[in-house]
N, C-alpha and C positions, 0 to 999 in steps of 0.2 A: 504494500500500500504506500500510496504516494505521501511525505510528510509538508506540512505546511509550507515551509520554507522553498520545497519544489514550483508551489503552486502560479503561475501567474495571474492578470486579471482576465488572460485569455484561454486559461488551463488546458490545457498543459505542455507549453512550448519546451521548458525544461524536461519534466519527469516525460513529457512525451505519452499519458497513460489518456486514454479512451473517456472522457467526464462521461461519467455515472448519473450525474446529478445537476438541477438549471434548477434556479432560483424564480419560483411561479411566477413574482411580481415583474422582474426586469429578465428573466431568461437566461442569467451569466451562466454557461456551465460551468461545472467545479467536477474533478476527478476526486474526492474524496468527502464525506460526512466531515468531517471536522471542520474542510475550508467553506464547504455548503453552509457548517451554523453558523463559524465567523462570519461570513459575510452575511447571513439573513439578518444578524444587530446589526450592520451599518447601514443595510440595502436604502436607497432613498428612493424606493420607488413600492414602498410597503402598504399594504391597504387599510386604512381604517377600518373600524368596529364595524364603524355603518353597512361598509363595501361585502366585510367579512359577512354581514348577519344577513344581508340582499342575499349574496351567493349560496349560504347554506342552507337558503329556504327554497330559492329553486332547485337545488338538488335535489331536496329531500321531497320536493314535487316532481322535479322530473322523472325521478327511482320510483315513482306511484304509475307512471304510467306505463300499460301490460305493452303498447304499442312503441314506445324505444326500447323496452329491454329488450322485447327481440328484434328490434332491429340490434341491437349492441351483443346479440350473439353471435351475428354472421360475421366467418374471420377476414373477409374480405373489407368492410366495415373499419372492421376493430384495426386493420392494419392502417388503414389509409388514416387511422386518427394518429397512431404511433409515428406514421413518416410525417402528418402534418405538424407534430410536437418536437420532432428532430432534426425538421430541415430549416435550413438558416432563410431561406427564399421563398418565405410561409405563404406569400400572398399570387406566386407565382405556381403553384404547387393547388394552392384552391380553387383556383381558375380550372387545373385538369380534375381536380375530384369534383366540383358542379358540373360536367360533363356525364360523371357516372350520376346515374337514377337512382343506385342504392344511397347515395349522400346526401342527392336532392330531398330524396324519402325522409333521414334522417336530420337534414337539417329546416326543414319542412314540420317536422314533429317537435323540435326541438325551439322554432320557433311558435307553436302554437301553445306551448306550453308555457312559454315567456309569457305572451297575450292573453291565456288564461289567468297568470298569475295577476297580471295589471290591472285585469277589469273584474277579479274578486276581490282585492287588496282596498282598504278602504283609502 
């Protein structure tokens, strides 16, 4: 395992090791746990309460509905969310998955569950 002192702020031009790990808020990858927590204290791009308590209420609606979990079983799906969380050229890269109907499908769902949430939310 790579030690801190290897780490850059582009990880890992020194230890040269594969990052493990990207910081939700700003996306830095980190090749080890250790530089991942260090830097989530300094991140300046960290969400507040407010942000935090929005997003864990749509989750815990989205997870309610029986029509995204299966779509979020199909592995073809599940891949295209892995490479769109890995690739540096995020918006270049969703341009070819709104091409596929399985994404359409899922971002389709995923947007009506947002609009549900808006228009029962007081």
């Amino acid at each position: 395992m790579a030690s801190l002192s290897c780490c850059t702020a582009l990880c890992c031009v020194i230890c040269l090791e594969k990052p493990k790990y990207r910081c939700p808020a700003c996306r830095v990858p980190h090749c080890s746990l250790p530089r991942f927590q260090k830097h989530k204290e300094q991140c300046k791009r960290a969400t507040g309460p407010v942000e935090k308590k929005i997003r864990s209420a749509l989750t815990a609606k989205s997870w309610e509905s029986a029509v995204l979990r299966s779509l979020m079983l199909n592995p073809l799906l599940r891949q295209l969310m892995v490479d769109l969380d890995q690739v540096d050229d995020k918006a270049k890269l969703m341009q070819a998955c709104m091409q596929e109907p399985l994404f359409v499908e899922f971002v389709d769902c995923c947007l009506s569950i947002v609009e549900l949430s808006q228009n029962t939310d007081p």
